[in-house]
C-alpha positions in Angstrom: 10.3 -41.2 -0.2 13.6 -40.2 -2.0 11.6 -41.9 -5.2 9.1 -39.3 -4.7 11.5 -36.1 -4.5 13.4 -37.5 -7.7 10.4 -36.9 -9.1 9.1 -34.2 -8.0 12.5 -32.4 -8.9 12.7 -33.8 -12.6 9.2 -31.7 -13.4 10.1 -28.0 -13.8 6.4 -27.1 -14.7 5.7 -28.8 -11.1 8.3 -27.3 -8.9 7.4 -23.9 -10.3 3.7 -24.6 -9.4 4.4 -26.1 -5.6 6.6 -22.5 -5.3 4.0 -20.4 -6.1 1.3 -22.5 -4.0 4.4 -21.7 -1.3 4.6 -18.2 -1.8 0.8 -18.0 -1.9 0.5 -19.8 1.7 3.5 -18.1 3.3 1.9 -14.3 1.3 -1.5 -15.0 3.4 0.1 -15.7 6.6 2.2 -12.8 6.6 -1.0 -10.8 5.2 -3.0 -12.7 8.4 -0.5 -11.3 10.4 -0.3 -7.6 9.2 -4.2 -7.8 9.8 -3.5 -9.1 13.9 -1.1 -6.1 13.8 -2.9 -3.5 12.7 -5.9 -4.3 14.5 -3.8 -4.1 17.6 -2.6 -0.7 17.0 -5.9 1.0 16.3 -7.2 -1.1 19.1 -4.9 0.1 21.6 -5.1 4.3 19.7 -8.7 3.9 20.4 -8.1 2.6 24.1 -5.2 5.2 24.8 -7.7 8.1 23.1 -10.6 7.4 25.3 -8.3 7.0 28.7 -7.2 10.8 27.4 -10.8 12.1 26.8 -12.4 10.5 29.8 -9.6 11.0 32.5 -11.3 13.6 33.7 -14.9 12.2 34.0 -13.5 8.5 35.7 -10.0 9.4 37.6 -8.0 6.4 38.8 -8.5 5.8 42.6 -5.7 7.0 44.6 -3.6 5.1 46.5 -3.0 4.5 50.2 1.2 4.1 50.0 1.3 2.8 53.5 -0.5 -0.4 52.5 2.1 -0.7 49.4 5.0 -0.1 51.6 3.5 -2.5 54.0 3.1 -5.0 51.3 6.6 -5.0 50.2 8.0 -5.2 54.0 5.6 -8.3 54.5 6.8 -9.8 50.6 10.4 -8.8 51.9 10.6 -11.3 54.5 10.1 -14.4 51.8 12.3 -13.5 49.2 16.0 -14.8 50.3 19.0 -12.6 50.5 21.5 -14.7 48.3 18.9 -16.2 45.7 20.6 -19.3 45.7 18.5 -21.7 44.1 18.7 -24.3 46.4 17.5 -21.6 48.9 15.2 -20.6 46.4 13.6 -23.5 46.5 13.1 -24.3 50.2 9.7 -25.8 49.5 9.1 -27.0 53.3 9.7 -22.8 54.0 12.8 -24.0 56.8 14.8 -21.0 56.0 15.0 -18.5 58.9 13.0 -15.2 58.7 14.4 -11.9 58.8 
């Protein structure tokens, strides 16, 4: 392997050439990436513009709070007061209830 490097590092015409086939590959992944990106953002302008336009047309539902407080009472009960891992993970659910 180290014949191979020795080599490859006594060509200058040859590392020049495997930099530039780097700077190619790492250029179109960064290019790749600017694409995903940007893509996103319009995506999410375009989802955020027609939340805006049609608000009015589709409100949101509203919501009963005395299930949600009821909820986190009943999700109260399991989560331990000292988060002590070991308490944490009380698989066989032993710990006492409040």
């Amino acid at each position: 392997m180290e014949e191979i490097i020795e080599r490859i590092l006594s060509h200058p015409l040859l590392i020049v050439t495997l930099s530039l086939v780097c700077l190619l590959l790492i250029f179109a992944i960064l290019k790749r990436l600017l694409v995903i990106v940007l893509v996103s953002i319009v995506l999410l302008g375009l989802y955020c513009g027609y939340i805006y336009y049609f608000h009015d047309n589709f409100p949101l539902p509203e919501i009963d709070m005395n299930g949600v407080d009821q909820l986190k009472e009943d999700i109260k009960k399991w989560i331990p007061a000292d988060l002590n891992i070991s308490s944490f993970l009380d698989a066989n659910r032993s710990r006492v209830s409040d």
